[in-house]
N, C-alpha and C positions, 0 to 999 in steps of 0.2 A: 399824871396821865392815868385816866381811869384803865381798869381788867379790860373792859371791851374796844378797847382803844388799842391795848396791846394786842390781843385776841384777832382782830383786824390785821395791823401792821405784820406780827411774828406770823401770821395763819395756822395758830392754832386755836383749838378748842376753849370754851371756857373755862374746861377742867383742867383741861392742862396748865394752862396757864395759872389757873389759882396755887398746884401743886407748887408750879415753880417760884410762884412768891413765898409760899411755904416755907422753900428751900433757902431761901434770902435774893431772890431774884430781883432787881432793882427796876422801879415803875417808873421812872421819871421820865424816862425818851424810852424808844424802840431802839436804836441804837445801843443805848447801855444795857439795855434788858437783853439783847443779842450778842452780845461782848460777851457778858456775864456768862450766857448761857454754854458760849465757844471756849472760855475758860472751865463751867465746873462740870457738865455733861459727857458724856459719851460722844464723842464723835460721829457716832452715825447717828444720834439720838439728836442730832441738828443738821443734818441733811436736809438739802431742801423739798418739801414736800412738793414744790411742782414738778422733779423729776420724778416724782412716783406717780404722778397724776397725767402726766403728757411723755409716755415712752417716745422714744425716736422712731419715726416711719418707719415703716420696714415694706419694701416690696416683693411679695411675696411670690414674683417668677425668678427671683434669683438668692442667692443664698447672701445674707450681708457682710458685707467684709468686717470685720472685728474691728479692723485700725478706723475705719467710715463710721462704725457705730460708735466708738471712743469720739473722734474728732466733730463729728455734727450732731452726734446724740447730746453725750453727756457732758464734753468740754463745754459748749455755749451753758449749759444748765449752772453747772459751778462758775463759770465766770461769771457771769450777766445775773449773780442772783440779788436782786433788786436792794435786800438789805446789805448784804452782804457789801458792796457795793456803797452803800450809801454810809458803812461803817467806815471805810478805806476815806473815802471823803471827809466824812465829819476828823476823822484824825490825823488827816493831812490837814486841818483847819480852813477846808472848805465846806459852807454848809449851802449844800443846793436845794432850791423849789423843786419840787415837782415836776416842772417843766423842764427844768435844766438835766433832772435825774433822767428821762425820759429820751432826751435829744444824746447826753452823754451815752448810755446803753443802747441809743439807736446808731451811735458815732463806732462804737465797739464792736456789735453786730457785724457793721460792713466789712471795719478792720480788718474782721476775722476771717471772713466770706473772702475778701479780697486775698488775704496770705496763702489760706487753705487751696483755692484755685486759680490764682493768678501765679503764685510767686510759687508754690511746693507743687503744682500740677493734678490735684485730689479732682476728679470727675466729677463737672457739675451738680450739684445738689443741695438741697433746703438744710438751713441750720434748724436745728431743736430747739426755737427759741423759748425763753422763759414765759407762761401766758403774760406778764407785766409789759412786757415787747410787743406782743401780738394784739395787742387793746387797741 
């Protein structure tokens, strides 16, 4: 798998990326390259960068409840994060299309939406989805 192939799939940088091969970060799939990186990194240093990039709504006539910004902000971000996701798969020894990744994170989505307000009673409102959802 070429640098810009990973640079793609992981979203990051060119640079960064070359660093991490530096480090022994392995090219073959995005998947192993993102393993690798959950084993030798920093934990926050593999955070997904869509939740830096898409904060959770906030509306700003009322003050946000902390437990609403954990539960629709930033839980959907870490569940639904596309690689993340597609790692859990590949090592259960299912390997999805594209299409199937997309239908499965849009199956979870609801799940969640469904629990948060139907089953726990959380006051309607929009999950934080991950932009790979929102396409």
């Amino acid at each position: 798998m070429k640098q810009s192939e990973l640079c793609e799939a992981l979203k990051l940088s060119k640079g960064q990326v070359s660093k991490l091969v530096a480090r022994g970060m392995p090219t073959d799939s995005a998947a192993n390259a993102e393993a690798w990186r959950r084993r030798n990194l920093e934990p926050m240093m593999v955070a997904s960068h869509q939740a830096k990039k898409r904060p959770a709504p906030v509306d700003s006539t009322t003050t946000p409840n902390p437990i609403d910004a954990v539960l629709f902000g930033v839980l959907p971000q870490l569940l639904l994060d596309r690689l993340e996701l597609l790692v859990v798969l590949v090592d259960a020894g299912i390997e999805p299309t594209a299409e199937d990744l997309d239908a499965i994170g849009a199956g979870l989505a609801g799940h969640l939406h469904r629990v948060l307000i139907e089953r726990m009673g959380f006051p309607q409102q929009n999950l934080n989805l991950p932009a790979w959802l929102g396409e």
